[in-house]
C-alpha positions as CSV (number, residue, x, y, z in Angstrom):
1,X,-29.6,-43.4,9.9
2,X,-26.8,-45.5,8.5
3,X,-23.6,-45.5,10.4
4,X,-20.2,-45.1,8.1
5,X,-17.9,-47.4,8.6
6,X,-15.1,-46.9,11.2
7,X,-11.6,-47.1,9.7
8,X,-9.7,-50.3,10.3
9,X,-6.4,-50.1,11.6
10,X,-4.5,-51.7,8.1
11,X,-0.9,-50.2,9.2
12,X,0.0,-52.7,11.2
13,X,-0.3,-56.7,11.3
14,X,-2.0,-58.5,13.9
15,X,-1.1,-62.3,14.8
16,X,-4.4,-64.8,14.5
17,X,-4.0,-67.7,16.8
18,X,-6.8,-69.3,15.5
19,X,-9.1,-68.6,12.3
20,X,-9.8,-65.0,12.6
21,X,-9.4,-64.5,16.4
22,X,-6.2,-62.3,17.3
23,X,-3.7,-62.5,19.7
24,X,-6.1,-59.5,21.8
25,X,-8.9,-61.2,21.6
26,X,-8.0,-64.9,22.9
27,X,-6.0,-62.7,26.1
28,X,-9.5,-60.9,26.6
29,X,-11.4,-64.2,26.5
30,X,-9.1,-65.9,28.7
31,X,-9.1,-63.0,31.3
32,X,-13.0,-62.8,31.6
33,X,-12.4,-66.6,32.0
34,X,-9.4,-66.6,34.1
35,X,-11.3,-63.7,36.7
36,X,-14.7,-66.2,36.4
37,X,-12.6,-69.5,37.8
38,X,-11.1,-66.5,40.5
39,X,-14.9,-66.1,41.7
40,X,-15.8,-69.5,41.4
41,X,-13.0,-71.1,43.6
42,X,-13.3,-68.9,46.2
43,X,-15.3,-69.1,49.5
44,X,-17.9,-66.4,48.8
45,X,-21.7,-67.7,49.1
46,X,-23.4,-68.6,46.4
47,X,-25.9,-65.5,46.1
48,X,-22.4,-63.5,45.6
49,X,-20.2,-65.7,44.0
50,X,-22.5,-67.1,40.6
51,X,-23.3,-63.3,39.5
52,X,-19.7,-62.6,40.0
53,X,-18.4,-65.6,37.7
54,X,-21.3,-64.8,34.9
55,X,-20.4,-61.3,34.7
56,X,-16.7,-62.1,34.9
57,X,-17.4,-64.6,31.6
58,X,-19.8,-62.5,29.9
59,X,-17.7,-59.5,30.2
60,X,-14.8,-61.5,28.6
61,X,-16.7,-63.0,25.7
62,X,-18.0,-59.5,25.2
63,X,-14.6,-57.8,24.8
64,X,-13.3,-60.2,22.6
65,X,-16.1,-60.8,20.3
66,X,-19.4,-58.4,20.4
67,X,-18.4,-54.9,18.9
68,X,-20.7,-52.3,19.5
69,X,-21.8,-50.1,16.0
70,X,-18.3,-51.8,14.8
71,X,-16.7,-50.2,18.1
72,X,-14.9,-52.5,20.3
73,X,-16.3,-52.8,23.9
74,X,-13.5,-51.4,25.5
75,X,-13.7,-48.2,23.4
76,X,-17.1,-47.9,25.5
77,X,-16.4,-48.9,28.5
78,X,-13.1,-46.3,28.4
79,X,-15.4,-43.5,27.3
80,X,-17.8,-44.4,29.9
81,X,-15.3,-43.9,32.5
82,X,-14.2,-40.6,31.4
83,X,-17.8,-39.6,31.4
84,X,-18.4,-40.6,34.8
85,X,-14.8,-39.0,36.2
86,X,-14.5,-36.4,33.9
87,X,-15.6,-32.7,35.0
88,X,-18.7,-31.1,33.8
89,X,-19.2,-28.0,35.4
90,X,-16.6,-24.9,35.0
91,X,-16.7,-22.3,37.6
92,X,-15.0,-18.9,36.4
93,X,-13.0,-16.7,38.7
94,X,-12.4,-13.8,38.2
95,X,-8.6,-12.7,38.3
96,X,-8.2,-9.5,40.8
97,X,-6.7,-6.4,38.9
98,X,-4.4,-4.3,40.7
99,X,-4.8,-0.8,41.2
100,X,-3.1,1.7,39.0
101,X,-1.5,3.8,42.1
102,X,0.2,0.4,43.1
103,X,1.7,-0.2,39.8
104,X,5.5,0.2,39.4
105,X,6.3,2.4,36.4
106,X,9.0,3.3,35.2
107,X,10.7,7.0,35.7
108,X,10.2,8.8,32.7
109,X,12.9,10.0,30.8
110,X,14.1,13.2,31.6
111,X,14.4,15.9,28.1
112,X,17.6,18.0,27.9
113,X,16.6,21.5,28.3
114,X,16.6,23.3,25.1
115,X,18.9,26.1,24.4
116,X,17.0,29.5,23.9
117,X,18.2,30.8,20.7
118,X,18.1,34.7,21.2
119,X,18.1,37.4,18.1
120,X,21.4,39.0,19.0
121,X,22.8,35.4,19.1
122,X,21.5,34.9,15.3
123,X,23.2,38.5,14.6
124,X,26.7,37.1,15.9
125,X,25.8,34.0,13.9
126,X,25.8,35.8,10.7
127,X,28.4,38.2,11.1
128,X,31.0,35.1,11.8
129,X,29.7,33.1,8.9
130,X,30.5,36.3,7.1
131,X,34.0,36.4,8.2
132,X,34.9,32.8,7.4
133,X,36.8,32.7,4.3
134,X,34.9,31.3,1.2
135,X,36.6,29.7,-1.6
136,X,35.3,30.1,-5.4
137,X,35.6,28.0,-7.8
138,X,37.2,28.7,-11.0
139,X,33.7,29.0,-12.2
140,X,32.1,30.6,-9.7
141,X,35.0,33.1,-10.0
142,X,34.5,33.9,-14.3
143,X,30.3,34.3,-13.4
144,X,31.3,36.8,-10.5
145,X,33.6,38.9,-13.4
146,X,30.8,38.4,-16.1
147,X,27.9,39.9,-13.1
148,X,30.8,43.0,-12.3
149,X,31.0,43.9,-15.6
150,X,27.2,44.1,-16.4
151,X,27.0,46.1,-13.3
152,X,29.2,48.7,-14.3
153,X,27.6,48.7,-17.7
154,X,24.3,49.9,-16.3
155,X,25.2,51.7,-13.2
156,X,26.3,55.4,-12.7
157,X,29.1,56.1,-11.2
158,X,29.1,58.9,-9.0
159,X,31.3,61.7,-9.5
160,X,33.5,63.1,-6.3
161,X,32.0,66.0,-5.4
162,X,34.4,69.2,-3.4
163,X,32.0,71.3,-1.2
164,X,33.6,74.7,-0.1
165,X,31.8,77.3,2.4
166,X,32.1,80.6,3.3
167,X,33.7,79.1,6.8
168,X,37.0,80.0,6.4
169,X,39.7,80.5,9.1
170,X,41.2,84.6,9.1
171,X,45.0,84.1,8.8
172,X,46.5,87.0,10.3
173,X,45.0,89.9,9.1
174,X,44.0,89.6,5.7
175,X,40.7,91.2,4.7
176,X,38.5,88.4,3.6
177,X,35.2,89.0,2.0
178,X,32.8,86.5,3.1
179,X,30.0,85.0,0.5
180,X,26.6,85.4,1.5
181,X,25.9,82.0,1.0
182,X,27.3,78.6,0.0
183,X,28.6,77.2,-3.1
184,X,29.3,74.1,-4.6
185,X,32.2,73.5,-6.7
186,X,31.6,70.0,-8.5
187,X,34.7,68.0,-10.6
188,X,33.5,64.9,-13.0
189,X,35.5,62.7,-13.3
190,X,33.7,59.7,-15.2
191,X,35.4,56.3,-15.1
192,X,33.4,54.4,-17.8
193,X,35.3,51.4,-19.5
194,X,33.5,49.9,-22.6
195,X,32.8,46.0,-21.9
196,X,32.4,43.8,-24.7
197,X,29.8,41.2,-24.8
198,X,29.6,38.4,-27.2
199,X,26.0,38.2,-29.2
200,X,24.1,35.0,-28.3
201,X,23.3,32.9,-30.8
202,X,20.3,30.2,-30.1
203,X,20.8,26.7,-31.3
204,X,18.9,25.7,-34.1
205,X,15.9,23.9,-33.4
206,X,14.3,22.0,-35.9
207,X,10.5,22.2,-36.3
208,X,8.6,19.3,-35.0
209,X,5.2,19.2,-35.7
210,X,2.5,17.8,-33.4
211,X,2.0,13.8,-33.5
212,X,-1.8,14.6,-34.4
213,X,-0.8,15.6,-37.7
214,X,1.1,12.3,-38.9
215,X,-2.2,9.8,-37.5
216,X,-4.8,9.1,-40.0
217,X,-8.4,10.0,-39.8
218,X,-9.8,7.0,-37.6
219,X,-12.5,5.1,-38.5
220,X,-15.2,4.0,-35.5
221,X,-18.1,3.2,-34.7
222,X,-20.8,4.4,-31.9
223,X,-20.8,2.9,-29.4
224,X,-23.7,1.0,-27.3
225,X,-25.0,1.2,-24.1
226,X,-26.6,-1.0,-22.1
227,X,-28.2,-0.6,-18.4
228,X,-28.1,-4.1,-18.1
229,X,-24.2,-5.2,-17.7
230,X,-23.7,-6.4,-14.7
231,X,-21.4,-3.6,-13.2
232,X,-20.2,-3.7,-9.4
233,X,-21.0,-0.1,-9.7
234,X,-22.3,1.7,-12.5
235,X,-20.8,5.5,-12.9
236,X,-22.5,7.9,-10.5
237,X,-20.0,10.5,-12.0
238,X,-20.4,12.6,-15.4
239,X,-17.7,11.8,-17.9
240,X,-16.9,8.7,-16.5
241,X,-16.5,5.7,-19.2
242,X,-17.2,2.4,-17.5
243,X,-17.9,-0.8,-19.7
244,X,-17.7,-4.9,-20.7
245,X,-16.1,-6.6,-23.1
246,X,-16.7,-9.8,-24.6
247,X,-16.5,-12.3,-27.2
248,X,-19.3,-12.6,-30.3
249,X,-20.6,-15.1,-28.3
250,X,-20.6,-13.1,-25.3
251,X,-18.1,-14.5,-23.2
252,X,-16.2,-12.0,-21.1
253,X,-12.5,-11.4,-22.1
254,X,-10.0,-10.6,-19.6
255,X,-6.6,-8.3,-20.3
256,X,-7.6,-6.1,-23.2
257,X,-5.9,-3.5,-23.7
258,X,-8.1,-0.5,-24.5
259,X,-6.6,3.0,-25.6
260,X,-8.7,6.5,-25.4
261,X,-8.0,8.9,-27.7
262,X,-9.3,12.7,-28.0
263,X,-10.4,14.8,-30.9
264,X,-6.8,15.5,-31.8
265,X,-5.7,11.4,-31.9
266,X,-4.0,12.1,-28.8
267,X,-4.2,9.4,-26.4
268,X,-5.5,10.5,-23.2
269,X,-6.1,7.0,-20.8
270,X,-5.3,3.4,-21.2
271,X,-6.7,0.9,-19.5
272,X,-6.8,-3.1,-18.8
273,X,-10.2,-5.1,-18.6
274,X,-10.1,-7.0,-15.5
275,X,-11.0,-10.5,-14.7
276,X,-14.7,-10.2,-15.5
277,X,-14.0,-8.2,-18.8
278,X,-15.0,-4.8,-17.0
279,X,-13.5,-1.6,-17.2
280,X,-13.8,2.2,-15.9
281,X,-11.5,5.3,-15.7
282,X,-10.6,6.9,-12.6
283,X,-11.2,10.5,-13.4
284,X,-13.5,12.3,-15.3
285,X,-12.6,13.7,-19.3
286,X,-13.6,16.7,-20.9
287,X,-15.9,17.0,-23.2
288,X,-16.1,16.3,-26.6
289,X,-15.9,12.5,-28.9
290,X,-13.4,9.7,-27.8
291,X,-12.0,7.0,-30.1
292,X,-11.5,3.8,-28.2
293,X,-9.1,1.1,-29.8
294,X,-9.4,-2.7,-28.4
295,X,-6.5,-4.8,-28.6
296,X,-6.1,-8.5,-27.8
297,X,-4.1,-11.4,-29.1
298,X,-6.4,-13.4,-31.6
299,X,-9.3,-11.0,-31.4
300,X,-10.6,-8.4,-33.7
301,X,-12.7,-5.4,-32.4
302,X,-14.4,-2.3,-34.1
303,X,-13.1,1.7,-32.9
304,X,-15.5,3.0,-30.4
305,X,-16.8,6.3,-30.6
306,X,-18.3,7.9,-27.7
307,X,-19.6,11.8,-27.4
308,X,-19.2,13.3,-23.4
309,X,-22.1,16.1,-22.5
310,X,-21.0,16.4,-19.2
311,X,-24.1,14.0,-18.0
312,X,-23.6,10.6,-16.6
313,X,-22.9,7.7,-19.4
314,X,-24.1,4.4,-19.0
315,X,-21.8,1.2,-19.3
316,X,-20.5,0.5,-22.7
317,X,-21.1,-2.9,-24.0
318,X,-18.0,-3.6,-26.9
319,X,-18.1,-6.9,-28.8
320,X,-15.2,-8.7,-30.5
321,X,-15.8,-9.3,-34.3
């Protein structure tokens, strides 16, 4: 498998002592050579002391000119190292969870008792609210006059009424001749005053007639169904109108406007095709035919007409001209 190509460091400038070998380089050279004449001057016995100077020499050739897969040396000796130190086992410990009963909480607020509102406090209630003075407006005032006056229009007023019986005291000794019974002696006095009302007259309202009336017949055609548009979901639902548009060259067409209309011309949904040219209504429709009038900026499309039983419709497939 071919290796890519590690990324060279071309952000910064290194200084070339000689041809192509930097400034790193000849002080990795000369250390493996520096550590090599170490080993070799020094007393150690020659089983000990040649390994030590080859390895010293190789080591410094190595780092300075023998990349790895185009990885310097040093990159694996480092990772190496942190291989070899590095930790690779994990023990878990689990954390011990206090007990509930040793948990501080806090207190917990303490509710103001609630005042018990009794009936006969709700009867003193409404008698003071009765005594408090109100004050009428000047309107308030003429509909209050207006409401007397019908009252005493259609109300009876009753008439004082004198009872007399046959209790009477004796005064001295007059001969009284007592009644064998009660009667009634009754004085009308009617207190009716004639109010005058002014006669109502309703604004006049002109006749407006229906907007039905002013469309014109609309012209359409019937519309086709197809089981095999791709819907998300096809209507599971009678009277539900679900549908595509497209182009004549059946490419979908996003943001047309589409307006349903009833029997009358009266428009009863409007909807927008989404971004796959699809469309559905929410909510079910009556029965009866629907007109449905496409509209989109540089396209042309035919009236749909479509005839709800009450039975599930397929998807509508609607072509521009």
């Amino acid at each position: 498998m071919e290796q890519h190509p590690v990324p060279q460091n071309i952000a910064s400038y290194e200084f070339r002592l000689v041809g192509d070998m930097t400034l790193k380089q000849f002080l990795e050279l000369a250390g493996g050579l520096v550590v090599a004449l170490i080993f070799y001057a020094s007393g150690l016995a020659w089983y000990f002391k040649w390994p030590l100077v080859f390895v010293s020499a190789v080591l410094g050739v190595g780092l300075a000119f023998f990349p790895i897969e185009e990885r310097p040396l040093e990159t694996w000796l480092m990772s190496f190292l942190k291989t070899i130190y590095s930790p690779t086992q994990y023990l878990w410990k689990k954390t011990p969870k206090k007990p509930e009963f040793l948990e501080e909480r806090p207190p917990l607020p303490v509710e103001p008792a609630q005042q018990v509102v009794t009936p006969q406090d709700k009867i003193k209630m409404i008698e003071y609210v009765a005594t408090l003075p109100v004050a009428k407006s000047a309107i308030d005032q003429k509909e209050d006059e207006f409401v007397n006056q019908i009252k005493n229009m259609f109300s009876m007023t009753t008439p004082p009424v004198t009872r007399v019986t046959n209790e009477i005291p004796n005064p001295g000794n007059v001969q009284v001749h007592k009644l064998s019974g009660p009667f009634v002696l009754e004085v009308q006095q009617p207190n009716i005053q004639p109010v005058h009302i002014p006669k109502y007259t309703p604004p006049h309202i002109p006749y407006i007639p229906p907007p039905s009336t002013f469309r014109q017949p609309i012209q359409a055609q019937p519309a086709r169904y197809s089981s095999e548009i791709p819907m998300p979901s096809a209507p599971t639902i009678p009277n539900i109108l679900a549908g595509m548009v497209t182009d004549k060259n059946g490419r979908i067409l996003e943001n047309v406007i589409l307006e349903i209309l009833d029997q009358g011309a009266n428009p009863v949904r409007a909807l927008r095709t989404n971004k796959i040219g699809q469309f559905r209504t929410a909510t079910q429709l009556a029965n009866g035919f629907y007109d449905i009038l496409l509209e989109k900026d540089g396209y042309a499309f035919d009236n749909v007409r479509v005839e709800l039983k009450g039975e599930i419709v397929e998807p509508i497939e609607i072509k521009a001209k």
